[in-house]
C-alpha positions in Angstrom: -3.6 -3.7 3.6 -1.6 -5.2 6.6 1.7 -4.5 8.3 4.9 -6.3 7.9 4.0 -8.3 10.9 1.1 -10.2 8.9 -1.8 -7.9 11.2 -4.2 -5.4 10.3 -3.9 -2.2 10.5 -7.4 -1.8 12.3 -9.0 -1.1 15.7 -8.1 -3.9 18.2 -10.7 -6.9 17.8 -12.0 -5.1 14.5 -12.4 -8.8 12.9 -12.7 -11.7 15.1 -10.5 -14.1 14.6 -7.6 -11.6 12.9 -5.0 -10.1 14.4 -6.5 -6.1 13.9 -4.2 -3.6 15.9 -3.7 -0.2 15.0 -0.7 0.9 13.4 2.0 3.3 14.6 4.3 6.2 13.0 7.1 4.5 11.6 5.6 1.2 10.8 5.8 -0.4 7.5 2.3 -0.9 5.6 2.0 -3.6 2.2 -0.9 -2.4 0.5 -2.0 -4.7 -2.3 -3.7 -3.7 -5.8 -4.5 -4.2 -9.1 -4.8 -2.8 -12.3 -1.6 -0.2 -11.6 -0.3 0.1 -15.1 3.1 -0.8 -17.2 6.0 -1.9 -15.1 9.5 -1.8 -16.0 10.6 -4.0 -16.5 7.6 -5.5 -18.1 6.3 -8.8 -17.4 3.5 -10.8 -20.0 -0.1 -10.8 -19.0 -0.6 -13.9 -16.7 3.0 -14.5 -15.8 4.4 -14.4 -12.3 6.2 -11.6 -11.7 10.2 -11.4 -10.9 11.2 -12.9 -7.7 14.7 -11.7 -8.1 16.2 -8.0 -9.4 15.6 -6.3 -11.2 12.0 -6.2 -9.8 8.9 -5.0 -12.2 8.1 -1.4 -10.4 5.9 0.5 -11.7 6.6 3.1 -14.6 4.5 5.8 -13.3 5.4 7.1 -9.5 3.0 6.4 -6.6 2.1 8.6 -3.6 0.0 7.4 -0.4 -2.4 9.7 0.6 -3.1 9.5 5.0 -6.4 11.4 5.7 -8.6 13.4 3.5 -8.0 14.6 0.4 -7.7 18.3 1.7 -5.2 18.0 4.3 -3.8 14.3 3.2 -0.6 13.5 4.5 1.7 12.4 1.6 4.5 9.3 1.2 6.0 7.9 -0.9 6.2 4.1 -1.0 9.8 2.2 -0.8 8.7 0.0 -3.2 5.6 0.3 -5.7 5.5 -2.9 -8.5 4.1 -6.5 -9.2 4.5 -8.7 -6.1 6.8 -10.9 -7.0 5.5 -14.7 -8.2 2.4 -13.3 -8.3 0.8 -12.9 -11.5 -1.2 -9.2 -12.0 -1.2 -8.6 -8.4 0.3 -5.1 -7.6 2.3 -4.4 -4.1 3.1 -1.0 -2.3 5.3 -0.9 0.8 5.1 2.4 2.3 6.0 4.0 6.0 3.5 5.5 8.1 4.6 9.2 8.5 5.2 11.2 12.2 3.0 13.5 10.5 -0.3 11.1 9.3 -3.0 11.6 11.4 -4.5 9.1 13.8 -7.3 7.6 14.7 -9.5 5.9 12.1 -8.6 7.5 8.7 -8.5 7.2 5.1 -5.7 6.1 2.8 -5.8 6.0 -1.1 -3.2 5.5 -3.2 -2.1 7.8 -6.1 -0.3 6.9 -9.2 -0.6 9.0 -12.9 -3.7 10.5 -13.5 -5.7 8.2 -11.0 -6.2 7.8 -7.5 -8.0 4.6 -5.8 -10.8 4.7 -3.5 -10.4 5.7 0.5 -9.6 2.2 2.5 -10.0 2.9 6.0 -7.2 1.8 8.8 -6.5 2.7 12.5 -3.3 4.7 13.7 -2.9 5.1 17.2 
């Protein structure tokens, strides 16, 4: 996961040598993936993915969850797909809601039947 400014959404200094800051409300998160599912439109197994429209996105509709799984804070992503020239590598750009907690939290995503495992980052 890092924010559109190339940093990490983590406490300041979190990794040495990385540029770790905590994220704000309103900022703009890529969280990278695999294993997603079928795109549409679809793209071979080992070829890059579309660099141009119409992008592969992902068939089945993703949700980010901030915080636990009880009182999760739900958004959905602007864009959920292949990254494009990439081959297999999944991408999800989603905005921090007012409403996601803060502090050090969990985030999965959620897409189908299947959610991923918690990833921990900062919001301040």
């Amino acid at each position: 996961v890092n924010a559109t400014d190339s940093s990490y959404p983590l406490p300041t200094g979190a990794i040495p040598g990385l540029n770790t800051h905590p994220a704000h409300a309103g900022d703009t998160l890529v969280i990278y993936a695999i294993g997603m599912g079928a795109t549409s439109p679809s793209v071979a197994t080992g070829a890059p993915a579309p660099s141009s429209a119409p992008l592969a996105q992902l068939v089945d509709s993703a949700t980010v969850l901030f915080g636990d799984s009880i009182a999760a804070v739900q958004a959905t992503p602007l864009f959920a797909g292949l990254t494009p020239t990439y081959a297999g590598l999944y991408q999800i750009n989603v905005t921090i809601p007012d409403n996601a907690p803060k502090g050090t939290i969990d985030m999965r995503v959620q897409f189908g039947d299947s959610i991923s495992n918690p990833v921990q980052i900062a919001i301040q």
